[in-house]
N, CA, C and O atoms as a GROMACS GRO file, in nm:
protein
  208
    1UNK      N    1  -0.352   0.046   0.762
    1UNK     CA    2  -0.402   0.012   0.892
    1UNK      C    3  -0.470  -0.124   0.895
    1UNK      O    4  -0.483  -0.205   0.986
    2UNK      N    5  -0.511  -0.124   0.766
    2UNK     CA    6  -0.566  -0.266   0.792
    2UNK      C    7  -0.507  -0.460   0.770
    2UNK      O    8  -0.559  -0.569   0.790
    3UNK      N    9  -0.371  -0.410   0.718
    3UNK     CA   10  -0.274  -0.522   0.671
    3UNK      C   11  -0.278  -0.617   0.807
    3UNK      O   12  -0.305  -0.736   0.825
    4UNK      N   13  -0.241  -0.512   0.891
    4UNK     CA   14  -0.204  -0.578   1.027
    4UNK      C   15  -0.305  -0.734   1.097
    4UNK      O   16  -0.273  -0.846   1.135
    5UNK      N   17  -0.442  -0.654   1.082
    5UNK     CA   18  -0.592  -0.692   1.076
    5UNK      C   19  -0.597  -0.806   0.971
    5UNK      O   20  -0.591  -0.921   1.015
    6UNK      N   21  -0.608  -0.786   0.826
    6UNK     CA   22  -0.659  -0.898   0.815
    6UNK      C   23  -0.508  -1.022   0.804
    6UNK      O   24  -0.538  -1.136   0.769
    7UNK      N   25  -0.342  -0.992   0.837
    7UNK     CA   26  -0.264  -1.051   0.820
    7UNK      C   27  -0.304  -1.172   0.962
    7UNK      O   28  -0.313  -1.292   0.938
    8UNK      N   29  -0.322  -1.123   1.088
    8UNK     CA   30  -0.395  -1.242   1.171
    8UNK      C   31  -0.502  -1.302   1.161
    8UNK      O   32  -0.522  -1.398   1.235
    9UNK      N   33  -0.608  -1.258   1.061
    9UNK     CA   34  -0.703  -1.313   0.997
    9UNK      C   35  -0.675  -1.434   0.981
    9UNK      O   36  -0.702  -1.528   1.056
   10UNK      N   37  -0.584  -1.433   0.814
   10UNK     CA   38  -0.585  -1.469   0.732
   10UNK      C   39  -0.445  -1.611   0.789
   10UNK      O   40  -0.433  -1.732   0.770
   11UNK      N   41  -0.384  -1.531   0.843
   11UNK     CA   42  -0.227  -1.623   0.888
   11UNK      C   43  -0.152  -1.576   0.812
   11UNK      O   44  -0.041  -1.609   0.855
   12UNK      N   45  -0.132  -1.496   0.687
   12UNK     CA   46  -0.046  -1.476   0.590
   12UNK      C   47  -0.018  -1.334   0.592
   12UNK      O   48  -0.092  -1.266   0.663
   13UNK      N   49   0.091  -1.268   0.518
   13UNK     CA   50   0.181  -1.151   0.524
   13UNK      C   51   0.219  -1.092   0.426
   13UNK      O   52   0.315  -1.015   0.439
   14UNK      N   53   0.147  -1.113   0.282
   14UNK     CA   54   0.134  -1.063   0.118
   14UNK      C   55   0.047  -1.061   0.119
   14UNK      O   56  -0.038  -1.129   0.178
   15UNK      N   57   0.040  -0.932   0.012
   15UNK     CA   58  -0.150  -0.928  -0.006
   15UNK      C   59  -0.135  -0.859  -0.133
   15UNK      O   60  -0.032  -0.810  -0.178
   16UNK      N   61  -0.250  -0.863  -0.184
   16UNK     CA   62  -0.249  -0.805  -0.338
   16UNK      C   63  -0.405  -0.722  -0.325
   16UNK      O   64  -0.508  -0.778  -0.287
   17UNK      N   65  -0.395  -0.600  -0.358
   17UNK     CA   66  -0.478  -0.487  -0.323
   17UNK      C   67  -0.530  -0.427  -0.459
   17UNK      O   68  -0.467  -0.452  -0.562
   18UNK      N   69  -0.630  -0.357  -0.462
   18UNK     CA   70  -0.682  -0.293  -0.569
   18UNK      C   71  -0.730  -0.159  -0.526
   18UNK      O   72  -0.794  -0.155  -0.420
   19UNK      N   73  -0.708  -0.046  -0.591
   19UNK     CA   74  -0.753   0.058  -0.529
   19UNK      C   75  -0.895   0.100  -0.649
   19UNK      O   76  -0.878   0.108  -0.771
   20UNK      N   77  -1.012   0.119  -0.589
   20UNK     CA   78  -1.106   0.127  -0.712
   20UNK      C   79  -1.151   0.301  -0.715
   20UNK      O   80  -1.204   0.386  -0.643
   21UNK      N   81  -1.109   0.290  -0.808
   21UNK     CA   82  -1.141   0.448  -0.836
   21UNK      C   83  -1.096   0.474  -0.996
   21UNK      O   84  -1.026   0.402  -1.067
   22UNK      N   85  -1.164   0.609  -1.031
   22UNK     CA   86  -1.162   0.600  -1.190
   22UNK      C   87  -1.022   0.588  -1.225
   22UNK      O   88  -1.019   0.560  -1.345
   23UNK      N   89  -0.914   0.594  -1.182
   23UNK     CA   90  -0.776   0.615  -1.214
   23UNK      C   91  -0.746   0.471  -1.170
   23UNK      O   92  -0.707   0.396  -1.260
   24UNK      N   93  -0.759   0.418  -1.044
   24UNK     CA   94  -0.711   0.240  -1.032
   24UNK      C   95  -0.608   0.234  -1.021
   24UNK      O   96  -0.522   0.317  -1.049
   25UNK      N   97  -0.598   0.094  -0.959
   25UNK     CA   98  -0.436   0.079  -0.918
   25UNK      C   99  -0.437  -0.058  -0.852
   25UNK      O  100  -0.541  -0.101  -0.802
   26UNK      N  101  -0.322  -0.131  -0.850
   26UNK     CA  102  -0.280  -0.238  -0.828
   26UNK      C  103  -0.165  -0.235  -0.728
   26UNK      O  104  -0.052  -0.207  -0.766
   27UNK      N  105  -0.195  -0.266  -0.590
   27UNK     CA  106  -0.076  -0.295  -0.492
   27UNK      C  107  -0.033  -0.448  -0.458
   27UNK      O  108  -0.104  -0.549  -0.450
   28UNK      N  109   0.076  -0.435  -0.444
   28UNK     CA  110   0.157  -0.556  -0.324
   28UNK      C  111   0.170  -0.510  -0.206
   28UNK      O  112   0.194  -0.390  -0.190
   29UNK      N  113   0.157  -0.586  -0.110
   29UNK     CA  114   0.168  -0.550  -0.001
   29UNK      C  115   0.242  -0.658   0.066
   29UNK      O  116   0.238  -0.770   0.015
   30UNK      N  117   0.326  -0.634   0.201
   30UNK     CA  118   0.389  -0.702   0.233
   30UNK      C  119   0.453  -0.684   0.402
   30UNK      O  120   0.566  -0.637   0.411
   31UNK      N  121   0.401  -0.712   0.492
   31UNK     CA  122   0.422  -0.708   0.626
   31UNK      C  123   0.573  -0.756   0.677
   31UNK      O  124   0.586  -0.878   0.675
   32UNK      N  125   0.705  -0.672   0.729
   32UNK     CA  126   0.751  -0.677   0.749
   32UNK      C  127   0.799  -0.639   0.924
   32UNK      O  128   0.868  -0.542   0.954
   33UNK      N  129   0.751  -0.726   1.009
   33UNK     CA  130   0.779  -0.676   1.156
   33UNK      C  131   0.722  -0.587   1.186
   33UNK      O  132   0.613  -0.641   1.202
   34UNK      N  133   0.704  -0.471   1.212
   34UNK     CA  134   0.609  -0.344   1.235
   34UNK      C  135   0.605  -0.223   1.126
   34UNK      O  136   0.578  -0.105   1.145
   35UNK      N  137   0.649  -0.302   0.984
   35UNK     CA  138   0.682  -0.208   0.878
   35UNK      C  139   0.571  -0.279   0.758
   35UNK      O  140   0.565  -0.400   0.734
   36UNK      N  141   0.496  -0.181   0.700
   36UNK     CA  142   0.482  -0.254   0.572
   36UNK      C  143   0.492  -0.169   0.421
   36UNK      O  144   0.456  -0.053   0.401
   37UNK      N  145   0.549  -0.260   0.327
   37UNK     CA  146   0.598  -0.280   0.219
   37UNK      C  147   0.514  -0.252   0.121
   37UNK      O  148   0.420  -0.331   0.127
   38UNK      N  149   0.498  -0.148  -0.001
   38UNK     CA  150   0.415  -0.103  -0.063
   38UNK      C  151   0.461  -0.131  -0.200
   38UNK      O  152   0.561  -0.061  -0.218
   39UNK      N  153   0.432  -0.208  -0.314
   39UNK     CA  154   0.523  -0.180  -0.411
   39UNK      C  155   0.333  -0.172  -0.544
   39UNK      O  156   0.221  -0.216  -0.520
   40UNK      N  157   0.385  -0.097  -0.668
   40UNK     CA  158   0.328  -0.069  -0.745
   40UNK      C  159   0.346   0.033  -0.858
   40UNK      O  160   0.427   0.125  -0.855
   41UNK      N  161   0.278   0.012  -0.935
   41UNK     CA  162   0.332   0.213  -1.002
   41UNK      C  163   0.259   0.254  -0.987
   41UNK      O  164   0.147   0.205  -0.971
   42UNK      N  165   0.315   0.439  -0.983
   42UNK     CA  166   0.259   0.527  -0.952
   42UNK      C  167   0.291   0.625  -1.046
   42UNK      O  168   0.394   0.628  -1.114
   43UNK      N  169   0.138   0.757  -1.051
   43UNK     CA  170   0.166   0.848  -1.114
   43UNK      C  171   0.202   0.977  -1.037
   43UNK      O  172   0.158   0.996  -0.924
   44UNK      N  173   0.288   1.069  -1.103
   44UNK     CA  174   0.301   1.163  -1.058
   44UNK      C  175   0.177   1.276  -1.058
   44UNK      O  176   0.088   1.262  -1.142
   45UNK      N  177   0.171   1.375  -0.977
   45UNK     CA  178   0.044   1.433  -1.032
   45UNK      C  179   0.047   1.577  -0.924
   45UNK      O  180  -0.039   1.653  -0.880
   46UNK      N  181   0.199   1.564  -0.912
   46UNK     CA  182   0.197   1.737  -0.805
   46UNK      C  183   0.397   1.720  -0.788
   46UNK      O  184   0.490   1.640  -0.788
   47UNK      N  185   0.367   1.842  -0.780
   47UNK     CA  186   0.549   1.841  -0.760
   47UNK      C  187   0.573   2.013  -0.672
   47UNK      O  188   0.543   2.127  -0.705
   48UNK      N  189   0.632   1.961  -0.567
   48UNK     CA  190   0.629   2.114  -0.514
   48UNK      C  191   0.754   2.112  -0.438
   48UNK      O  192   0.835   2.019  -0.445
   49UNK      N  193   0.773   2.244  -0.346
   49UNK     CA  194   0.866   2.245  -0.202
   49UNK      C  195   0.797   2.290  -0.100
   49UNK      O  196   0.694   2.352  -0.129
   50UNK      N  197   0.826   2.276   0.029
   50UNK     CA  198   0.850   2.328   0.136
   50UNK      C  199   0.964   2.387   0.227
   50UNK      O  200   1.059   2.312   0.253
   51UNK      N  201   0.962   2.496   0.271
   51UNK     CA  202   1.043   2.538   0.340
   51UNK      C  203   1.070   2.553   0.486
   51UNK      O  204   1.188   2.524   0.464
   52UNK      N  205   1.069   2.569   0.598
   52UNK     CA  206   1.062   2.529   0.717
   52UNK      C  207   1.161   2.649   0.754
   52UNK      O  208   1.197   2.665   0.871
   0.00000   0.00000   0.00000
């Protein structure tokens, strides 16, 4: 929610993110028209189904 925000801030449309928490993490981010672009690794840490 906030890419949008600081992308007219800033004038720019990449961003490089940090998530702080004991586990951490490193994003790209990347504003594409009304879409944005998430890239990083990730851990797995649940695996399930749903049925409907």
């Amino acid at each position: 929610m906030l890419a949008p925000i600081w992308a007219r801030k800033l004038n720019k449309i990449d961003f490089n993110a940090r998530q702080i928490s004991p586990r951490g993490g490193n994003l790209k981010l990347s504003l594409e028209g009304d879409r944005l672009n998430i890239t990083g690794e990730a851990v797995l840490y649940m695996k399930g189904e749903i049925y409907v």
